[in-house]
RODREN-989785 format. One line per 10 residues: their letters; for each residue x, y, z of N, C-alpha, C, O. Coordinates in Angstrom, 3 decimals. Example, Ala and Ser with C-alpha at 12.3 -4.5 7.8 and 13.67 -1.06 7.14 Angstrom:
<zafis>
AS = 13.190:-5.690:7.800:12.300:-4.500:7.800:13.200:-3.300:7.800:14.236:-3.319:8.465  12.850:-2.250:7.080:13.670:-1.060:7.140:12.900:0.030:7.870:13.409:1.138:8.039
</zafis>
This chain:
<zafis>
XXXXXXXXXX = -120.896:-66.299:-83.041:-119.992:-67.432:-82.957:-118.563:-66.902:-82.979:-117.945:-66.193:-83.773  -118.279:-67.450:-81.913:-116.131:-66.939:-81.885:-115.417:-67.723:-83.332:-115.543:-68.819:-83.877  -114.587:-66.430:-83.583:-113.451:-66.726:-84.847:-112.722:-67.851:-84.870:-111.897:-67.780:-83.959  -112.652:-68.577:-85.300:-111.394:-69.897:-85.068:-110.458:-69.422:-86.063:-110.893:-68.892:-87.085  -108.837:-69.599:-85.807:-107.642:-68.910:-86.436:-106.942:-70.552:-86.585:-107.330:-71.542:-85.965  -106.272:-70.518:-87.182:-105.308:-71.700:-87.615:-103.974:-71.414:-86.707:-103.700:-70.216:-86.630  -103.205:-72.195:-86.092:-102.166:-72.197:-85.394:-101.472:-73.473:-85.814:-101.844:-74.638:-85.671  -100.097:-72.854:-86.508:-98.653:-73.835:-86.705:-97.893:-73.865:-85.959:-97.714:-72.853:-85.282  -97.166:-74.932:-85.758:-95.905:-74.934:-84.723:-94.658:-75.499:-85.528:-94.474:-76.429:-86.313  -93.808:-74.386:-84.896:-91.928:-74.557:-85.792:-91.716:-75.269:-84.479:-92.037:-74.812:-83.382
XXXXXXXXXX = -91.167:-76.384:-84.694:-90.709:-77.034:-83.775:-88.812:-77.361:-83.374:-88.197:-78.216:-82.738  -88.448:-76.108:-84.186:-87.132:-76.389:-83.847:-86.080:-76.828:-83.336:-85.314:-76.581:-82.404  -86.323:-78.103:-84.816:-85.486:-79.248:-84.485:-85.813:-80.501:-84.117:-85.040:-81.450:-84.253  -87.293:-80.609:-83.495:-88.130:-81.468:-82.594:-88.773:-82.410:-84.199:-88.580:-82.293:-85.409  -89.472:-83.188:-83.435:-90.391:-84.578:-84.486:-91.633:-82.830:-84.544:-91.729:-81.899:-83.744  -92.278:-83.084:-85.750:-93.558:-82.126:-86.371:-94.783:-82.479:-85.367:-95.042:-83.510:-84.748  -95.307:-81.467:-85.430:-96.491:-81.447:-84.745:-97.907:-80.767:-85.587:-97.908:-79.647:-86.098  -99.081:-81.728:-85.591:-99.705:-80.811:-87.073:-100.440:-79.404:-85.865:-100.534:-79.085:-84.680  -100.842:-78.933:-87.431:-101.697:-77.735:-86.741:-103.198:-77.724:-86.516:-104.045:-78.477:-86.996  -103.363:-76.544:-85.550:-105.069:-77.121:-84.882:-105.390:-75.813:-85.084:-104.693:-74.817:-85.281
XXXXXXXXXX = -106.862:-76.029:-84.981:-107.912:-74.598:-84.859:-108.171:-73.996:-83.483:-108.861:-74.323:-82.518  -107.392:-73.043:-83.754:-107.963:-72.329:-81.959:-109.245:-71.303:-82.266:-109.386:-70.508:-83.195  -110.209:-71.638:-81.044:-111.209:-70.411:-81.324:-111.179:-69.594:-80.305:-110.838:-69.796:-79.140  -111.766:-68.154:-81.113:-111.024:-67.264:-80.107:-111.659:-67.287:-78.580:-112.634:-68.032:-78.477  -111.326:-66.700:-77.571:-111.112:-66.978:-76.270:-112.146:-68.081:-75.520:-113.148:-67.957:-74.816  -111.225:-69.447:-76.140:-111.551:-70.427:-75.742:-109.500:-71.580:-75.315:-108.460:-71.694:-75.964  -109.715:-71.823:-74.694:-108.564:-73.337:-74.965:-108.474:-73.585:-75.772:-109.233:-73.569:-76.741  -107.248:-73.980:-75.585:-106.672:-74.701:-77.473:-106.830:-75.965:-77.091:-106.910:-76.372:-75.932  -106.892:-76.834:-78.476:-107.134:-78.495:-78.093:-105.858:-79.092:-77.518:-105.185:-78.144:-77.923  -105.172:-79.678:-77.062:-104.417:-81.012:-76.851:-104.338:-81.011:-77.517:-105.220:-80.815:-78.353
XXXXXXXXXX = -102.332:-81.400:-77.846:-101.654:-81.565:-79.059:-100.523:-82.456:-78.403:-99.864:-82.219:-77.391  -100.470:-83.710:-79.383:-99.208:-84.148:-79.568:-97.828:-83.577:-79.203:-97.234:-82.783:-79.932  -97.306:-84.077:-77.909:-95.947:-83.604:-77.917:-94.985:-83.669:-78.799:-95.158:-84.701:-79.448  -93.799:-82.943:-79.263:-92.577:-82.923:-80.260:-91.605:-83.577:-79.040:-91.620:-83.588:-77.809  -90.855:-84.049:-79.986:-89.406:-84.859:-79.662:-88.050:-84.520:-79.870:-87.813:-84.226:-81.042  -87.075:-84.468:-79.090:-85.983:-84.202:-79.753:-84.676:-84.876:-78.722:-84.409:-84.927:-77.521  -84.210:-85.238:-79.749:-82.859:-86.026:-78.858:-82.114:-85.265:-77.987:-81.279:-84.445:-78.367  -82.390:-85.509:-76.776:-81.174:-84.444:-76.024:-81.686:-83.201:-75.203:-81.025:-82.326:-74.643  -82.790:-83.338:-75.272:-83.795:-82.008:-74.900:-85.057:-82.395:-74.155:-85.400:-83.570:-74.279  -85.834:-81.572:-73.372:-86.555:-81.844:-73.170:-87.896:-80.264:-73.336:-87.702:-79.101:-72.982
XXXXXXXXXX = -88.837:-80.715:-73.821:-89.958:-79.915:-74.417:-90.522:-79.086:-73.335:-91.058:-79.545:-72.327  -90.340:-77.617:-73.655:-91.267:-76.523:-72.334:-92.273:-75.812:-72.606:-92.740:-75.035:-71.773  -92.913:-76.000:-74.157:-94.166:-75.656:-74.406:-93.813:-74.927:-75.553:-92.685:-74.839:-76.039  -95.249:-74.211:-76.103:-94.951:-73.588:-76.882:-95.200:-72.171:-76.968:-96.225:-71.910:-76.339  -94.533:-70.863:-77.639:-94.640:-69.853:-77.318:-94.892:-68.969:-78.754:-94.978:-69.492:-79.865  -94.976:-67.696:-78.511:-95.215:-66.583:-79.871:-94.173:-66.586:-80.213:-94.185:-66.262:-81.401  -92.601:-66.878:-79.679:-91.565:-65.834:-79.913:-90.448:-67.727:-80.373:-90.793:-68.903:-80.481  -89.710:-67.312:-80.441:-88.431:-67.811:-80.790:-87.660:-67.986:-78.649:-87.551:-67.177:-77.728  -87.267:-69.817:-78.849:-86.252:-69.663:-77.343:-87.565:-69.547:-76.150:-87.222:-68.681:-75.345  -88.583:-69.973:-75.871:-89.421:-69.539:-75.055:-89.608:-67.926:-74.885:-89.602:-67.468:-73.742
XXXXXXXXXX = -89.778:-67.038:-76.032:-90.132:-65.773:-75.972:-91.452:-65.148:-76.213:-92.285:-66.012:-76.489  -91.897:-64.039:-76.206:-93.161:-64.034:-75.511:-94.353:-64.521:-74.841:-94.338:-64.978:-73.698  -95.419:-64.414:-75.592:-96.644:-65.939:-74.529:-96.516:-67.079:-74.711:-96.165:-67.528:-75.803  -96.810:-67.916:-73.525:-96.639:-69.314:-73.499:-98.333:-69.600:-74.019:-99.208:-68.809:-73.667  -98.541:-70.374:-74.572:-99.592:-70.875:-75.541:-100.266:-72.102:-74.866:-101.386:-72.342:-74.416  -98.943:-72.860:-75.009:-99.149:-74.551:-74.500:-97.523:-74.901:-73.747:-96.385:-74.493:-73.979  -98.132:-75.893:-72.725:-97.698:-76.299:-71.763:-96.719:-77.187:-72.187:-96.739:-77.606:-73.344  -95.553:-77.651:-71.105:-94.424:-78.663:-71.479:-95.526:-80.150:-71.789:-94.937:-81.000:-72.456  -96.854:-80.503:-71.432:-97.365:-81.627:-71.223:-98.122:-81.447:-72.578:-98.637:-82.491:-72.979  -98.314:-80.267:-73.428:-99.215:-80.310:-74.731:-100.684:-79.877:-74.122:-101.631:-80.450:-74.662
XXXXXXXXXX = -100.988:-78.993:-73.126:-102.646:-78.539:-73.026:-101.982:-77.108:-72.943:-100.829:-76.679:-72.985  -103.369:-76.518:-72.795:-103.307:-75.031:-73.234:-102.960:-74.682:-71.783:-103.009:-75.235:-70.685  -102.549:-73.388:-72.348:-101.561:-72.894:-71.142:-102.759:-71.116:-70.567:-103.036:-70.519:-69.526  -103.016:-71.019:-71.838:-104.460:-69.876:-71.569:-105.132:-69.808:-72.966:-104.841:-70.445:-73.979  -106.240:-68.746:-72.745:-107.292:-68.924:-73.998:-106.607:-68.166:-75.201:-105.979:-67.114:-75.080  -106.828:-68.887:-76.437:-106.566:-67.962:-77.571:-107.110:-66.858:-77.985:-108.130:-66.894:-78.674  -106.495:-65.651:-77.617:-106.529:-64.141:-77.789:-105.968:-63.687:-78.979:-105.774:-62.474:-79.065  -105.710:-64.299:-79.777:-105.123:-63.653:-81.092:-106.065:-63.314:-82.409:-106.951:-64.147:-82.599  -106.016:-62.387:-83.200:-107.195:-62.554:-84.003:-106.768:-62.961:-85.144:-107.534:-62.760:-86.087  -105.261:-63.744:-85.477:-104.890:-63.757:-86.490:-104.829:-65.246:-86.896:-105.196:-65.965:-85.967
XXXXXXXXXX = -104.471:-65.924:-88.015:-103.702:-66.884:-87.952:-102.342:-66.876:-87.454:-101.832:-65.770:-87.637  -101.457:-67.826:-86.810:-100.427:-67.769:-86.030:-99.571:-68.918:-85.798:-100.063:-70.004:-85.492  -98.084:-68.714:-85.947:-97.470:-69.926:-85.356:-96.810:-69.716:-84.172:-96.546:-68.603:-83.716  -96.461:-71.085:-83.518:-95.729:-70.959:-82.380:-94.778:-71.598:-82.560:-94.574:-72.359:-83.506  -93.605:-71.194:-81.049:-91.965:-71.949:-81.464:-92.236:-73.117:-80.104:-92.777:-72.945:-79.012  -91.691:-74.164:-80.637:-91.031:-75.004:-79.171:-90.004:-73.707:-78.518:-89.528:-72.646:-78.919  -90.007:-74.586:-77.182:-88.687:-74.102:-76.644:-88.450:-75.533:-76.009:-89.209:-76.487:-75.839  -87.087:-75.323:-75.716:-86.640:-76.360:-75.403:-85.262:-76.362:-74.766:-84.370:-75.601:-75.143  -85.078:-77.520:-73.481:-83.722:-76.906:-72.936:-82.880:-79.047:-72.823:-83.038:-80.225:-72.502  -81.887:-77.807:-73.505:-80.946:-79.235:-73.180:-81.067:-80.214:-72.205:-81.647:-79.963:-71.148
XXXXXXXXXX = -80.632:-81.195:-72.416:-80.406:-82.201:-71.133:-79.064:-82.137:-70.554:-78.147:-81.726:-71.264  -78.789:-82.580:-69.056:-77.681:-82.790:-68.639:-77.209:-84.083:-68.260:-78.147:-84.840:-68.011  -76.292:-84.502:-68.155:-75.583:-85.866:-67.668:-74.267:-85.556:-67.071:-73.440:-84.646:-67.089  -74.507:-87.162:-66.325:-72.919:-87.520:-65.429:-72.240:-88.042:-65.896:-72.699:-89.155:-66.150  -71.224:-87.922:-66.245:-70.151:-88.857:-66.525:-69.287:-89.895:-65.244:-68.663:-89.296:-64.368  -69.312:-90.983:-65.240:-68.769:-91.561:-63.977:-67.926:-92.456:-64.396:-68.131:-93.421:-65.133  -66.458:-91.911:-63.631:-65.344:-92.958:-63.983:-64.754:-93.604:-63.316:-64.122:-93.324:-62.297  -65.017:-95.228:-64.214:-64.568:-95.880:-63.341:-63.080:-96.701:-63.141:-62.550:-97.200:-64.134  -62.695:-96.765:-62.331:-61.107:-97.547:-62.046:-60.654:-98.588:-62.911:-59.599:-98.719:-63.532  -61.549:-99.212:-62.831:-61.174:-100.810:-63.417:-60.202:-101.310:-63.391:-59.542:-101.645:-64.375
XXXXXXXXXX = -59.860:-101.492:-61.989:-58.620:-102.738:-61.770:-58.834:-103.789:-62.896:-59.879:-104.390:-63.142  -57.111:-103.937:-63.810:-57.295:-104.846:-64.121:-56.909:-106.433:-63.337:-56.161:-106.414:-62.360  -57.513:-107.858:-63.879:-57.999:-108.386:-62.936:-56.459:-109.123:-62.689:-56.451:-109.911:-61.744  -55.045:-108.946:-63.490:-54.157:-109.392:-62.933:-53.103:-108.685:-62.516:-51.996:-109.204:-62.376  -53.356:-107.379:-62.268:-53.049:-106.381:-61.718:-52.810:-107.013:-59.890:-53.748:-107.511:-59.267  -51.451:-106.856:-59.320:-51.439:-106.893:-57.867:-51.061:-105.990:-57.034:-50.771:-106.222:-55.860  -51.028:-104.681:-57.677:-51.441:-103.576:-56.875:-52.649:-102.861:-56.886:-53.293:-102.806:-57.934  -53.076:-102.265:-55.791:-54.428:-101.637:-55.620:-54.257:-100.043:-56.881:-53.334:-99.438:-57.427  -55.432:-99.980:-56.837:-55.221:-98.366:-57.864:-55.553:-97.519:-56.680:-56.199:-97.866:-55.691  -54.939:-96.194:-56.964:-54.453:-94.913:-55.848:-55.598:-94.649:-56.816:-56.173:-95.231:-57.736
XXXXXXXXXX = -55.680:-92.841:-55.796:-56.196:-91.811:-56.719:-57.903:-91.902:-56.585:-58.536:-92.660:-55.851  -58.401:-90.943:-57.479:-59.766:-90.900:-57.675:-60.422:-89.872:-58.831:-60.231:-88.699:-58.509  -60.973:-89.987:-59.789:-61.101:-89.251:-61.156:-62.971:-88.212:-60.758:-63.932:-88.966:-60.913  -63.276:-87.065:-60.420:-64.140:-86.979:-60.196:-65.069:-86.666:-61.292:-64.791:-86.110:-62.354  -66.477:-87.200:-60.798:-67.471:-87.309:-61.641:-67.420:-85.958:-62.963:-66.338:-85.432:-63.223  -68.294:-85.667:-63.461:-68.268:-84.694:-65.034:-69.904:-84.531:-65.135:-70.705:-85.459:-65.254  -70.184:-83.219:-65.066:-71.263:-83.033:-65.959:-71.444:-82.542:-66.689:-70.988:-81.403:-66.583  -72.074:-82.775:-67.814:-72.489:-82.303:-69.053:-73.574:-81.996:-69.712:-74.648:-82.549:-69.476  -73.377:-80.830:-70.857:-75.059:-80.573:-71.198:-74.905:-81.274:-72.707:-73.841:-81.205:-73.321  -76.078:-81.955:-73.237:-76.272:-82.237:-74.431:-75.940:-81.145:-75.517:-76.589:-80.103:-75.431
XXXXXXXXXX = -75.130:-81.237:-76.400:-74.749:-80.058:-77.725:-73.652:-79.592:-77.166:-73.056:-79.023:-78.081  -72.939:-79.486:-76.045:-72.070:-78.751:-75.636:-70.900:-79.508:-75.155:-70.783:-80.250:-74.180  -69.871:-79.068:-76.272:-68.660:-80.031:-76.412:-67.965:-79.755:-74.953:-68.185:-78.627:-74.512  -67.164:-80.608:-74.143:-66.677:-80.307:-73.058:-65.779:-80.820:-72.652:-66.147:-81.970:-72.891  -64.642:-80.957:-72.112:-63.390:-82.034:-71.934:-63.839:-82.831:-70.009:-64.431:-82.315:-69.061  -63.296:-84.018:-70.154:-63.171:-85.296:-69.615:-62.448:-84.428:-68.431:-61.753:-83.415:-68.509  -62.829:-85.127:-67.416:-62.028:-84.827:-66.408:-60.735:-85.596:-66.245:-60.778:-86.806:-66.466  -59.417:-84.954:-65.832:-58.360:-85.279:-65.851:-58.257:-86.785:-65.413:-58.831:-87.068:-64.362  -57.764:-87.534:-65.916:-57.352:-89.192:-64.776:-56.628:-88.526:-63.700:-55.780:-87.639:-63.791  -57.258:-89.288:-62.331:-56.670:-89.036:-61.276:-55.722:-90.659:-60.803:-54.686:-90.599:-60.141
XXXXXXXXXX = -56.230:-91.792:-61.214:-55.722:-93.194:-61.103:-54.513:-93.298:-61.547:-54.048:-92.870:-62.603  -54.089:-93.790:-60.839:-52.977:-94.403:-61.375:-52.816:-96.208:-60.199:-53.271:-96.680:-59.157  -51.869:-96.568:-61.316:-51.774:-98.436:-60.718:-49.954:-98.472:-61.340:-49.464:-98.323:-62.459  -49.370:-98.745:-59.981:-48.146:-99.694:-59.722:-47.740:-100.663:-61.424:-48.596:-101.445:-61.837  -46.753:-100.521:-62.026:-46.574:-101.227:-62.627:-47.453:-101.184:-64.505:-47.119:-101.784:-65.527  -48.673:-100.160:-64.242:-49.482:-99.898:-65.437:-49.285:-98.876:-65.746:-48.694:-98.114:-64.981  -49.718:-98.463:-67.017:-49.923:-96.993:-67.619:-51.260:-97.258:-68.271:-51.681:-98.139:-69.020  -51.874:-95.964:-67.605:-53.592:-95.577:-68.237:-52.990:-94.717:-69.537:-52.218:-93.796:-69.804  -53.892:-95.673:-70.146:-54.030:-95.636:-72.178:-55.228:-94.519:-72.456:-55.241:-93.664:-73.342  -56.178:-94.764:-71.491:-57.685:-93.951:-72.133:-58.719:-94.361:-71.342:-58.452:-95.019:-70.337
XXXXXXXXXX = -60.389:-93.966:-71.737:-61.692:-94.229:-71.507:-62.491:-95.183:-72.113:-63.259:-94.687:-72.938  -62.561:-96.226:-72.003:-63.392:-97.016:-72.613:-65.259:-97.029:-72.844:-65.671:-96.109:-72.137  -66.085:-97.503:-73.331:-67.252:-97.469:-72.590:-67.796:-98.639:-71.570:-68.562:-98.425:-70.631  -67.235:-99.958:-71.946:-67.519:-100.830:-71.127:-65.871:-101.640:-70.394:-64.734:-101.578:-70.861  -66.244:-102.175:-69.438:-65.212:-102.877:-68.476:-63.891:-103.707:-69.244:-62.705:-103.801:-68.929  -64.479:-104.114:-70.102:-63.612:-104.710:-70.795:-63.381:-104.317:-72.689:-62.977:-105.141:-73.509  -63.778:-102.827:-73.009:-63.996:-102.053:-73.999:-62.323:-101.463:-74.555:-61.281:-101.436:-73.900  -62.541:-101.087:-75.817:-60.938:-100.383:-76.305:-61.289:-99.033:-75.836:-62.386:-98.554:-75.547  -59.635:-98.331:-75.825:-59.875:-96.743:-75.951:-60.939:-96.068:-76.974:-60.829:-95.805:-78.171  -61.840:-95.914:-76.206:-62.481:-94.223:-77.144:-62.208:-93.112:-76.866:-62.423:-92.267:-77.735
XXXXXXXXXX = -61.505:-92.578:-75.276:-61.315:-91.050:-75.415:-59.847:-91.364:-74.504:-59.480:-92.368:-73.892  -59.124:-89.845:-74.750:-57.832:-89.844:-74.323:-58.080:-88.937:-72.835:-59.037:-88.264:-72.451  -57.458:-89.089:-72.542:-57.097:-88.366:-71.153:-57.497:-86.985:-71.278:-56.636:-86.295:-71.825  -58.785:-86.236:-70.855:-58.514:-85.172:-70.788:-59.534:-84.414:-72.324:-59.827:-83.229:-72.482  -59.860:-85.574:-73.225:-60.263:-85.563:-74.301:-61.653:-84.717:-74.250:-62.491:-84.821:-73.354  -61.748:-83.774:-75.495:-63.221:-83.045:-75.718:-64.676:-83.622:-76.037:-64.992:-83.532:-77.223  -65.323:-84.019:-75.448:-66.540:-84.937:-75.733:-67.722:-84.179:-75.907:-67.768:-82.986:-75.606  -69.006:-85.014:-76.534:-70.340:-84.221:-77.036:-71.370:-85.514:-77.395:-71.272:-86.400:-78.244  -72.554:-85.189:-76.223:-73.655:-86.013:-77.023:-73.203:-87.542:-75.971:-74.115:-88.356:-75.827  -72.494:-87.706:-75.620:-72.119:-88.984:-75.088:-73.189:-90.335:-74.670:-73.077:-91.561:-74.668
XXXXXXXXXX = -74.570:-89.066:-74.232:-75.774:-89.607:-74.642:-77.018:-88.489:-74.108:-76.823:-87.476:-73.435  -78.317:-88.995:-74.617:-79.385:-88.038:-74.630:-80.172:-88.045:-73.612:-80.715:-86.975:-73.336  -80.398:-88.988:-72.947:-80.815:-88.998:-71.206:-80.837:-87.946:-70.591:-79.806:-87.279:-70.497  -82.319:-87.433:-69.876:-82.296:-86.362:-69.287:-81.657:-86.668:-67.821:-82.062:-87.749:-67.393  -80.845:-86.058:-67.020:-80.521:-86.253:-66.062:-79.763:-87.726:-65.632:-79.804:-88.264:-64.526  -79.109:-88.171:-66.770:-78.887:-90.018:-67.140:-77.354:-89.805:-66.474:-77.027:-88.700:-66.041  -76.453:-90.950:-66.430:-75.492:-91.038:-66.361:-74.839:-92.050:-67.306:-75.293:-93.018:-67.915  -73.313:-91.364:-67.204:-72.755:-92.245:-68.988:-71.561:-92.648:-67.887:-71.201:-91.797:-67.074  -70.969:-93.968:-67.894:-69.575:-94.927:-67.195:-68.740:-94.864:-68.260:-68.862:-95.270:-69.416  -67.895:-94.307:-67.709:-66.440:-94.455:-68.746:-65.605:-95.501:-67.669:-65.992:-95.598:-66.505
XXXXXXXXXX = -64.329:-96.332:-68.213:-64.061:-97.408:-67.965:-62.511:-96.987:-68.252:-62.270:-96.659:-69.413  -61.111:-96.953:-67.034:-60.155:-96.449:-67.395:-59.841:-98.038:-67.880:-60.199:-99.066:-67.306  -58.974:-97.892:-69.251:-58.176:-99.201:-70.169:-56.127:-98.634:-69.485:-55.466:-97.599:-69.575  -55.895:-99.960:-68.901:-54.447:-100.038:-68.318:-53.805:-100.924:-69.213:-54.564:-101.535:-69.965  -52.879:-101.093:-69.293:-51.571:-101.632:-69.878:-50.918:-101.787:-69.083:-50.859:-101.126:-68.046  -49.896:-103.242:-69.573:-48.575:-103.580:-68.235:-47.867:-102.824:-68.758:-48.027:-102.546:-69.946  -46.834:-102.256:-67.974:-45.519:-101.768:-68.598:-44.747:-102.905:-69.001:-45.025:-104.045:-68.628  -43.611:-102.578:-69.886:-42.970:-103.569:-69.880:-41.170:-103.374:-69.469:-40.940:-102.171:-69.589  -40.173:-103.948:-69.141:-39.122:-103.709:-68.724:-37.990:-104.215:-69.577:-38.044:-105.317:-70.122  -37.015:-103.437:-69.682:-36.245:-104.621:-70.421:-35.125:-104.764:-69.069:-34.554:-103.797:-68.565
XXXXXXXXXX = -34.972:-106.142:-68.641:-33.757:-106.687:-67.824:-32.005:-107.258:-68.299:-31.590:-108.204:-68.969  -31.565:-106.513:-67.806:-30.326:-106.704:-68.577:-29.474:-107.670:-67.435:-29.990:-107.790:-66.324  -28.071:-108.408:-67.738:-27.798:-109.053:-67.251:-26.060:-108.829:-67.027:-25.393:-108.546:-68.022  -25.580:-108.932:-66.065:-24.122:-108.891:-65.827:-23.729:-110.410:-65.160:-23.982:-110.971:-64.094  -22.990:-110.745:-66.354:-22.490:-112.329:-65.874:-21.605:-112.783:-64.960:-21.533:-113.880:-64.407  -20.599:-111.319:-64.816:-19.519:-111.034:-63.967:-18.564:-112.416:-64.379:-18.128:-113.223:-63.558  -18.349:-112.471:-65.944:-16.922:-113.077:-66.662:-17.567:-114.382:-67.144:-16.834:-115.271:-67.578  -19.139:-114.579:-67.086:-19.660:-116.056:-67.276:-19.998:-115.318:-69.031:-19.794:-114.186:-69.469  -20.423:-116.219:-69.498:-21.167:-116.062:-71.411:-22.543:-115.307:-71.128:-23.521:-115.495:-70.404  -22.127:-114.353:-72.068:-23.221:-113.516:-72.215:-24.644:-114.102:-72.013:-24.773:-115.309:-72.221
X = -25.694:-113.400:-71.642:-26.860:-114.029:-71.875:-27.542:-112.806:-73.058:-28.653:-112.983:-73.558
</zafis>
């Protein structure tokens, strides 16, 4: 009768995964995938970072037969997610000039702090304040500002929303000899 060995998994960082009996050169059972915000799961391996043998698959089945004669744990590996950032204009709605310009898209990896792409907009008569998250939202980031995490979506996209202000003027008056105003 083949040896059965106990196998743990460090799931670094991920939701726990319990441990199963592998026997030796047979498949390992189906296991519960791990979770982690921002990442997405590539199996599991001997080593630390996807380093040496792959064990089990990004889907949780065995990836080849258990050859080890020991008890043993394995590491997740796991690779960030990326996202778009997409910004948008947002004429405001009593605004009567068109907005110039164009702010280009941003991508980003989950964990990895990164700055906003420059405002390229500009509008007649306004000054851009910041990034909002929704159309009609306050400033959350400044022009140019360092961001992280914005969200965990693999391959997702995040709308930032430029927030305008009227300028304001002060008008002065020459009466030419009439009472001040």
């Amino acid at each position: 009768e083949a040896n059965k060995y106990t196998v743990t998994f460090v799931t670094e960082g991920g939701s726990s995964v319990s441990p199963v009996e592998a026997t030796f050169d047979s498949g390992l059972p189906t296991i519960g995938l791990p979770t982690r915000a921002g990442y997405m799961f590539g199996g599991f391996y001997t080593a630390k970072n996807g380093g040496g043998t792959q064990y089990y698959t990004a889907s949780g089945a065995s990836a080849k037969n258990w050859n080890i004669t020991a008890n043993t744990t394995l590491y997740a590996k796991w690779t960030a997610n990326t996202y778009t950032i997409t910004y948008n204009a947002n004429k405001p709605g009593r605004a009567s000039a068109s907005i110039a310009g164009s702010t280009a898209k941003s991508t980003h990896t989950y964990d990895v702090a990164k700055s906003l792409t420059a405002n390229g907009y500009s509008l007649v008569g306004w000054t851009f304040k910041g990034w909002a998250s929704s159309a009609n939202g306050s400033v959350l980031y400044g022009d140019e500002d360092t961001v992280k995490n914005l969200t965990s979506a693999a391959n997702g996209t995040y709308n930032l929303y430029a927030v305008w202000e009227a300028n304001k003027y002060t008008v002065t008056f020459v009466t030419e000899g009439g009472s001040s105003v």
